[in-house]
C-alpha positions in Angstrom: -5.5 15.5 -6.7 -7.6 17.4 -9.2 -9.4 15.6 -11.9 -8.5 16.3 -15.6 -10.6 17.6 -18.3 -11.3 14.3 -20.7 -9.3 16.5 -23.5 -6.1 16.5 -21.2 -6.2 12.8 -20.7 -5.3 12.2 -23.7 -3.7 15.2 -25.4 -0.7 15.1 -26.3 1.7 18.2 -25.8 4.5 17.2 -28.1 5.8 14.6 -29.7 9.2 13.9 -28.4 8.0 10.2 -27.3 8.1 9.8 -31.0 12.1 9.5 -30.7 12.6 7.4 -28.0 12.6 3.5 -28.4 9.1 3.0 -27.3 8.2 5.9 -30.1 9.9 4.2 -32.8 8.4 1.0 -32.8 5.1 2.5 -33.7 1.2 2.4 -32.5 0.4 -0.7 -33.7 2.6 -2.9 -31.6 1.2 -1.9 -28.1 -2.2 -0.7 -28.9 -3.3 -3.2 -31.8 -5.8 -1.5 -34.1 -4.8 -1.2 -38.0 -2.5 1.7 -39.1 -3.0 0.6 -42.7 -6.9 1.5 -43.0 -8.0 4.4 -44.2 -10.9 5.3 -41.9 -11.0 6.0 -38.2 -13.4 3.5 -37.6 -12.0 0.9 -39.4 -8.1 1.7 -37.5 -9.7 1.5 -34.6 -11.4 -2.1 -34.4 -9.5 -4.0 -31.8 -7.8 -1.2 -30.5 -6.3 -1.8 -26.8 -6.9 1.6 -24.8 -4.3 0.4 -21.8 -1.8 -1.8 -23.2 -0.5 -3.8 -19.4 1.2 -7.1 -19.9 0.2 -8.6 -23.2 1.9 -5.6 -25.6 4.4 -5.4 -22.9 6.0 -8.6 -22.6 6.7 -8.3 -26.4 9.8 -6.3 -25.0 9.8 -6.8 -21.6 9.2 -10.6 -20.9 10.6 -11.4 -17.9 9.3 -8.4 -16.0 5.8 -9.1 -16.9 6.2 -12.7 -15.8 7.2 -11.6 -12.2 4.4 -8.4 -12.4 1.8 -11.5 -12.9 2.4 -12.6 -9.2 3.1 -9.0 -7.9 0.7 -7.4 -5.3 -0.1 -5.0 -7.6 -1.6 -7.6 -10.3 -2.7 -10.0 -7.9 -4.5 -8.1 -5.3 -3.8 -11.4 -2.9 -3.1 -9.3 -0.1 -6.8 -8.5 0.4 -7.9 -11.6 -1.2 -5.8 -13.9 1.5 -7.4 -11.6 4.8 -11.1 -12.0 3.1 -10.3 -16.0 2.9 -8.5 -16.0 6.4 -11.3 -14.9 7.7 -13.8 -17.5 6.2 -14.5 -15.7 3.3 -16.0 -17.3 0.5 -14.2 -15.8 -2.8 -15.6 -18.4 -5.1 -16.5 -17.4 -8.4 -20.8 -16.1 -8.3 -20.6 -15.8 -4.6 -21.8 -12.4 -2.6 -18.4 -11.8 -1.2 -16.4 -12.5 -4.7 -19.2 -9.8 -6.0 -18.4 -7.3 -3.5 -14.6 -7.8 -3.9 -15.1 -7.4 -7.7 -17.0 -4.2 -7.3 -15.1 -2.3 -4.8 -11.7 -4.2 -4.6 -10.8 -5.4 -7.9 -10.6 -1.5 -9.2 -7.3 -1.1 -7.6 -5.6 -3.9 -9.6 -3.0 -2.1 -11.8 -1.9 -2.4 -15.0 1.4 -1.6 -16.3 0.7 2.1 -18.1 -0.9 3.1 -15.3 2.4 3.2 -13.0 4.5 3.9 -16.4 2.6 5.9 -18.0 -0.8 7.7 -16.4 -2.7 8.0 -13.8 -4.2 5.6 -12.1 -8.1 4.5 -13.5 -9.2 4.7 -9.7 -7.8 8.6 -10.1 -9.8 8.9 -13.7 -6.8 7.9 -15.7 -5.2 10.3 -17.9 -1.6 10.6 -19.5 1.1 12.0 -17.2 3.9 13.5 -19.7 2.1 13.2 -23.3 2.7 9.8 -24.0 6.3 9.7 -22.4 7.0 5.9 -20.9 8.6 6.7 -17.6 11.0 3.9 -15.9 10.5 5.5 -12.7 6.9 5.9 -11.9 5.8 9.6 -10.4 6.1 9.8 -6.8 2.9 12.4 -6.9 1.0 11.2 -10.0 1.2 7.3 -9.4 2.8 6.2 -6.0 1.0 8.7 -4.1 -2.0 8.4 -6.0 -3.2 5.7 -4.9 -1.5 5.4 -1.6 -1.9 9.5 -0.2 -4.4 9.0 2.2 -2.3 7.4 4.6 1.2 6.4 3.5 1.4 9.5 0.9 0.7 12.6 3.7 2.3 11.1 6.6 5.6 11.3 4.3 4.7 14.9 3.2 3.7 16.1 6.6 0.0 16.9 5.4 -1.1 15.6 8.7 -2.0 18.4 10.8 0.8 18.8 13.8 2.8 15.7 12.2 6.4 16.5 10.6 7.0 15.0 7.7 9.5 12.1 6.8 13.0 13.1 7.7 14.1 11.5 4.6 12.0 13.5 2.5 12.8 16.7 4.8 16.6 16.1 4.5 16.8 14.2 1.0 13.5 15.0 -0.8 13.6 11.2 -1.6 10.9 10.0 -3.9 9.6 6.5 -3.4 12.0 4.8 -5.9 14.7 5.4 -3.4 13.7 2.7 -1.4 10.9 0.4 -3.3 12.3 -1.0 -6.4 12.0 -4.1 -8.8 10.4 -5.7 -6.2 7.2 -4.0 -6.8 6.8 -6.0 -10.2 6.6 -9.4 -8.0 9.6 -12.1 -7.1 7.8 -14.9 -9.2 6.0 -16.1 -6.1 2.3 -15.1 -5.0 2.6 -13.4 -1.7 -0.5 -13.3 1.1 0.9 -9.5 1.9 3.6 -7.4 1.5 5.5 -8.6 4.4 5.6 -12.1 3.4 8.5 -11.9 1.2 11.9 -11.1 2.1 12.9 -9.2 -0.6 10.4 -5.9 0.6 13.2 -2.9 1.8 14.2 -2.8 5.0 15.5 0.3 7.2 18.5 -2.2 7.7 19.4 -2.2 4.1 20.6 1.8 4.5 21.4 2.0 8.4 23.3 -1.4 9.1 26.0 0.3 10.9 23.8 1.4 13.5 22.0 -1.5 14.1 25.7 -3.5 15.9 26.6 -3.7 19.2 29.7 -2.1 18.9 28.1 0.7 17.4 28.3 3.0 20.1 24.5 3.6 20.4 23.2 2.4 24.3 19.8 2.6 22.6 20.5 0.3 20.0 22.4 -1.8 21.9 19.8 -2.6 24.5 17.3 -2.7 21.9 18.4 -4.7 18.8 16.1 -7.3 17.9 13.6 -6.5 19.9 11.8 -3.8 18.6 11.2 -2.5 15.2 12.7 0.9 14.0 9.3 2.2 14.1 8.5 2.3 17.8 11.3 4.7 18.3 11.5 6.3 15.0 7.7 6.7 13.5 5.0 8.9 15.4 1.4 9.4 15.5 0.1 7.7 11.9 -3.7 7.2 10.6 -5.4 4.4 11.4 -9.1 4.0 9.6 -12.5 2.5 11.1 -15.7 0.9 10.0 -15.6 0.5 6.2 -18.8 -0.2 4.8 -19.1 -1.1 1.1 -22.2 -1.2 -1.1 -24.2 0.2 -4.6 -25.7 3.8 -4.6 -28.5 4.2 -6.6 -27.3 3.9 -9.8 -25.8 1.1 -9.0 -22.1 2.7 -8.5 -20.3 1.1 -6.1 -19.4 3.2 -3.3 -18.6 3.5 0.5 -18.9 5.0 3.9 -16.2 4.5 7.0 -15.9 5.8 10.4 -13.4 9.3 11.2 -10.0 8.2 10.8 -8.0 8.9 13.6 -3.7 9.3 14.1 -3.0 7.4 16.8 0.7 5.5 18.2 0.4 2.3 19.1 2.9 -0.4 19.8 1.7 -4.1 20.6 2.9 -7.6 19.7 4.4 -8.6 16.7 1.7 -10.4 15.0 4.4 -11.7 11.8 7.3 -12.9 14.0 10.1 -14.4 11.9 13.4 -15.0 11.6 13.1 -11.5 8.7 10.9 -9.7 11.7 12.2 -11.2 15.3 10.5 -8.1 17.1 8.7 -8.6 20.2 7.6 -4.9 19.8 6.2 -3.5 16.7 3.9 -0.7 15.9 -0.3 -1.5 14.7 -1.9 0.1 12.2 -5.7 -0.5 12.5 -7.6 -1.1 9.0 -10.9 -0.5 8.1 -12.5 -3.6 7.7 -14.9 -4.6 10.5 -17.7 -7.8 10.2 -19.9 -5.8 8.2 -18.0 -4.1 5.6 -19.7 -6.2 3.4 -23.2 -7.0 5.0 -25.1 -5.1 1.9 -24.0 -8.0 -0.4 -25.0 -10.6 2.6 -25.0 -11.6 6.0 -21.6 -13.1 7.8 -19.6 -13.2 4.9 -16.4 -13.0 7.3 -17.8 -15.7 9.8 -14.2 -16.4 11.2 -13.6 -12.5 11.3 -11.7 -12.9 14.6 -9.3 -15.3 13.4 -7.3 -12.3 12.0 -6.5 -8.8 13.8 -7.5 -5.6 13.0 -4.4 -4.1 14.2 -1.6 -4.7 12.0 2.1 -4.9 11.4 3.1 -1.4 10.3 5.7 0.3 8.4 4.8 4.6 9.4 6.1 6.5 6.6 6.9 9.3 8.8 10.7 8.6 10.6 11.9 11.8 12.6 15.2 10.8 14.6 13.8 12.0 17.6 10.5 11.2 18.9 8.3 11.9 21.9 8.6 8.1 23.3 12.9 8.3 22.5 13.7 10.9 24.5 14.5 9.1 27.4 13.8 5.4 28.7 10.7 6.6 30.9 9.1 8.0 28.0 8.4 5.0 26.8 9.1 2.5 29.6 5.9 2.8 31.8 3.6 4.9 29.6 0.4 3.1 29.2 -0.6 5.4 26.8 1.9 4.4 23.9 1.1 0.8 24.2 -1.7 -1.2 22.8 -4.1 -2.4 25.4 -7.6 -3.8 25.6 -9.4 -0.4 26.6 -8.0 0.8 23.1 -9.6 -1.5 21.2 -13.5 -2.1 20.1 -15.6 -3.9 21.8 -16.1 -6.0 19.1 -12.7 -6.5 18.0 -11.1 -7.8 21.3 -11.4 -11.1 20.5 -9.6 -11.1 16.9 -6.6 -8.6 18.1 -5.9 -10.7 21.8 -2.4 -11.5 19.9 -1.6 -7.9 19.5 -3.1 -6.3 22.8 0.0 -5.6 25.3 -1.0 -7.1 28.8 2.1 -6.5 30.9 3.5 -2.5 29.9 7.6 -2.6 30.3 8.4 -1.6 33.6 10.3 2.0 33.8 13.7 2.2 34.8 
């Protein structure tokens, strides 16, 4: 997504905001400042640049409460993986100061899914100064998730269709991620650990019976997640290394990414995700993503896997390994095994890797 010129981050093409509810109740209420003095300067002192939670409760208290234990505000998804893994995220340590200077950024405020871009995307209004209910699909969602979720959806993958719901529907991601996004009240270690995230169940529960006249299904349900037979080859990143450049900007290097299939072991098995057989997404962080800060700040990096639970945005209806039972059934090279995996992360993904491949039919 191309930058904006600084001018066009904050200029504002018309004034029509001026007329809606958030217009009427003037500057001063979100942005603080003084509309009564007579000089720039002096309107200016204590001005807030990107109102988020404190200007918006004023109106909007109970959603702000919830967005205070959202992913979003909390960031707890990386936070709990850094700590699983023997992380020390205390307050002055090397690992909080790496997470601060390369994680932290993507904490989000509320204007920047309501209102502009995304800081990590260099900010900038996205309609004027028009408060959007529905965040953009292309200036906000995909913003900050494109490089994997965002073009396996569109199809910008090269020889990888897009989703089928936004080939057949053009459905943005409101469609299926709502009010959850703002938090359920509860601090969640990831986005799976709450039972309120959207489901492929919630749209397609009549196929998912036994009397639904489906063999597939039939055979199938509850044992493996919509993905293996519905998703296809998705990116999975490598070798993330995090540190300062030389004026002290943080910045970062990683391995090729790579779109790979994979289906192992459930690694989140519950009663909400009973799967034997799910499909891995491998992320980038390896034992020395953070090694500029320090030595060994993951010392229990095998205690978590690499390869994990993953939702593909990129559902076709029919797929390479659902075309018949043997396309799947008996094909090494869709499962997960140790010869797919680093030498150096066997250890932490023995949970995941598939010893004994289903037998074909």
């Amino acid at each position: 997504m191309p930058p904006l010129e600084e001018w066009e981050k904050v200029y504002l093409k018309n004034t029509s905001f001026l007329e809606d509810a958030h217009g009427k109740v003037g500057c001063v209420i979100c942005h603080g400042g003084d509309s009564s003095a007579g000089e720039k300067d002096d309107a200016h002192v204590g001005i807030i640049a990107d109102p988020s939670e404190e200007s918006c409760a004023i109106c909007h208290s109970e959603i702000t409460l919830l967005h205070e234990t959202s992913l979003h505000a909390t960031l707890s998804g990386f936070m709990s993986k850094l700590e699983a893994r023997g992380g020390d995220l205390s307050e002055g340590s090397a690992l909080d100061e790496a997470f601060n200077n390369h994680c932290q950024q993507c904490h989000t405020t509320c204007g920047q899914c309501h209102i502009s871009r995304p800081d990590e995307l260099g900010g900038g209004l996205i309609s004027s100064h028009v408060i959007k209910a529905t965040p953009s699909m292309q200036y906000n969602c995909v913003a900050c998730h494109g490089a994997r979720v965002g073009d396996e959806y569109l199809g910008n993958n090269t020889g990888i269709p897009a989703d089928v719901h936004w080939t057949q529907e053009t459905m943005t991601c409101a469609r299926c991620h709502g009010q959850e996004l703002h938090g359920t009240g509860e601090i969640a270690s990831d986005r799976y650990s709450n039972t309120v995230s959207v489901k492929c169940e919630d749209c397609h529960a009549d196929v998912l019976t036994d009397t639904a006249g489906n063999p597939q299904h039939e055979q199938h349900i509850g044992d493996l997640q919509c993905q293996v037979c519905h998703s296809v080859a998705y990116k999975n990143c490598y070798g993330c290394h995090v540190a300062l450049d030389e004026e002290g900007l943080p910045c970062r290097t990683s391995e090729p990414s790579q779109l790979q299939f994979e289906i192992g072991y459930n690694p989140i098995q519950s009663a909400d995700r009973p799967y034997k057989y799910v499909v891995l997404r491998h992320v980038p962080t390896c034992a020395g993503t953070c090694d500029y800060y320090g030595s060994n700040l993951m010392p229990d990096f095998d205690t978590v896997s690499t390869w994990k639970y993953a939702t593909p945005h990129n559902i076709q209806l029919h797929t390479p390994q659902n075309e018949s039972c043997n396309s799947c059934h008996g094909n090494e090279d869709l499962f997960l095994t140790e010869d797919d995996i680093l030498a150096e992360e066997r250890e932490a993904n023995r949970g995941v890797i598939v010893i004994d491949i289903p037998d074909p039919q």
